[in-house]
C-alpha positions in Angstrom: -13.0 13.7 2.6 -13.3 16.4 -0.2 -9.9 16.7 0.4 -8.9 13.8 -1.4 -11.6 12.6 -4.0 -9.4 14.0 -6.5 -6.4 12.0 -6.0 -8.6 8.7 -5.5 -10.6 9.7 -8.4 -7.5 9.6 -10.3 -6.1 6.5 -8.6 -9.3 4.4 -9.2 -9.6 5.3 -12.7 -6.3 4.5 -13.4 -5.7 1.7 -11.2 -5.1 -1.1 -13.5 -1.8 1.3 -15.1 -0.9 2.3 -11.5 -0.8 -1.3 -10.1 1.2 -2.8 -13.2 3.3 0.3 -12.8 4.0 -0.9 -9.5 4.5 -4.4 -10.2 7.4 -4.0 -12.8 9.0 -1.5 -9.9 8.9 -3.9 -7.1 10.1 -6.9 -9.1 13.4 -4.8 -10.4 14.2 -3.0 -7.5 17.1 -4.5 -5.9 15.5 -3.5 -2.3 12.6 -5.8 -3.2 14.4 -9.0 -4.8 12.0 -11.6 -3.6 9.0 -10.2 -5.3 11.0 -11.2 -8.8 9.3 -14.8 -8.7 5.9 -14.1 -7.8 3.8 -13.8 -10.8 3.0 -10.5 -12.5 -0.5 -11.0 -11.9 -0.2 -11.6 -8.1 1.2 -8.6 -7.5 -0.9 -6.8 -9.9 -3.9 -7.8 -7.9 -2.1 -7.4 -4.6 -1.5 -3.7 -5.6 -5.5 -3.3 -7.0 -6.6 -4.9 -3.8 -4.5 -1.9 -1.7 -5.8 1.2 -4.3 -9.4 -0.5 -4.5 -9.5 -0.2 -0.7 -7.8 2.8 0.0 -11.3 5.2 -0.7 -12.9 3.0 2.1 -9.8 3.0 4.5 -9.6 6.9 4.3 -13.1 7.5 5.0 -14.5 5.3 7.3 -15.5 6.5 10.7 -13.4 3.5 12.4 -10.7 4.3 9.9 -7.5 1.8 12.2 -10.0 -0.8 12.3 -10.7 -0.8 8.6 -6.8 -0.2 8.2 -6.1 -2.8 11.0 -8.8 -5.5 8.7 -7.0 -4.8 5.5 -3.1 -4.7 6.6 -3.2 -7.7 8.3 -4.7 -9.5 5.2 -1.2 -8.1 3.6 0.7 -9.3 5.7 -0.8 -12.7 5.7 -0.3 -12.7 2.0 3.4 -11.5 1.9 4.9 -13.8 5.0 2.7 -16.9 3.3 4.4 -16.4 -0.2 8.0 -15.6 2.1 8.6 -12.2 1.6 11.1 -10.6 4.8 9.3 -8.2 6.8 11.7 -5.5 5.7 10.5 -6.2 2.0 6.8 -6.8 2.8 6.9 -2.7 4.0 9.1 -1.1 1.4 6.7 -2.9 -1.0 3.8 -0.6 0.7 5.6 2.2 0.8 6.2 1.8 -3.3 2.8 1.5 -4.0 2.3 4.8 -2.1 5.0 6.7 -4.1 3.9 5.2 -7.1 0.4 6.2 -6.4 2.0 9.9 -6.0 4.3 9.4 -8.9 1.1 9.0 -11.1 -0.6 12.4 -9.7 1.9 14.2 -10.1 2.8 13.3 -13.4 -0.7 13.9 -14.8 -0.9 17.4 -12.9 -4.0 16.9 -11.1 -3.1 19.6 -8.5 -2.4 22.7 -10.6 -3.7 25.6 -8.2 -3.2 26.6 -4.7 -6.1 25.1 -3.1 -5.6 21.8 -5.4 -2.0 22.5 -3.5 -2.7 22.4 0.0 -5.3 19.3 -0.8 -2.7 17.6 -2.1 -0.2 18.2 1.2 -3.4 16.8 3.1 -3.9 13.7 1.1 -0.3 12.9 1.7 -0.6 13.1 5.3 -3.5 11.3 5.5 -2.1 8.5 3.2 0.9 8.6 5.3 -0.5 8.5 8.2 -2.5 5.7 6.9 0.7 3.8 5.8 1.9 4.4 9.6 -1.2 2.1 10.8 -0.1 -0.6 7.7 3.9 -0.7 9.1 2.7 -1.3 12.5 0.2 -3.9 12.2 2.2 -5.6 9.6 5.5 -5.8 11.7 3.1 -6.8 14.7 1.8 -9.8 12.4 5.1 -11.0 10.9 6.6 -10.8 14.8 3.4 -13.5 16.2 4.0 -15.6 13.6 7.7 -15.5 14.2 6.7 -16.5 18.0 4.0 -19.2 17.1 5.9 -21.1 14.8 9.4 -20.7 17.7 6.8 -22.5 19.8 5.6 -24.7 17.7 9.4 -25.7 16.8 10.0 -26.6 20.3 
């Protein structure tokens, strides 16, 4: 875990700015258009839920499980307040750039070895993000079924 504490140090001191940050990108991108009406502070909490979490996500020994727990919570949240599946991930995979965007921009990884922590914190975060798009998709697809059947 050494690996990344400085990037989560960063994240969770910063976390209010990163998740605001966020929440002003997702609601103007054009790739994201029905975030627009859901209140700032939804998705400003949404985003602090996701950066809160990620320390424990990354480090725990059952680390898909704790993934598994916390993406389908997202998902429930997005499809309830009718965001597309499509918009639900790209969503997630802003709140990871933006979470890079902020790193980099403060030049927390100056040195070689700060380097190659950094090229490890992105693969585990990736990696991480992997779990999030398939557990997601596989939520938004049984709801899709139950409320087929329910219809008929």
């Amino acid at each position: 875990m050494v690996e990344y504490i400085k990037l989560l140090d960063v994240l969770e001191a910063n976390i209010d700015e990163i998740s605001g940050q966020w929440a002003a990108a997702v609601k103007k991108n054009k790739r994201t258009s029905h975030y627009q009406d859901v209140p700032d502070e939804r998705l400003v909490l949404q985003a602090i839920k996701f950066y809160s979490q990620l320390r424990n996500m990354l480090a725990a020994p059952n680390r898909y499980d704790k993934a598994q727990e916390f993406f389908m919570h997202y998902a429930r949240t997005c499809y309830e307040i009718g965001i597309p599946l499509q918009e639900c991930i790209y969503a997630l995979n802003m709140m990871r750039r933006h979470m890079w965007l902020y790193a980099e921009f403060q030049a927390i990884f100056i040195n070689a070895i700060e380097h190659n922590q950094a090229i490890d914190s992105v693969m585990r975060v990736m990696l991480l993000i992997d779990y999030a798009v398939y557990e997601i998709t596989q939520y938004y697809q049984d709801r899709i079924r139950l409320e087929a059947k329910q219809k008929l």
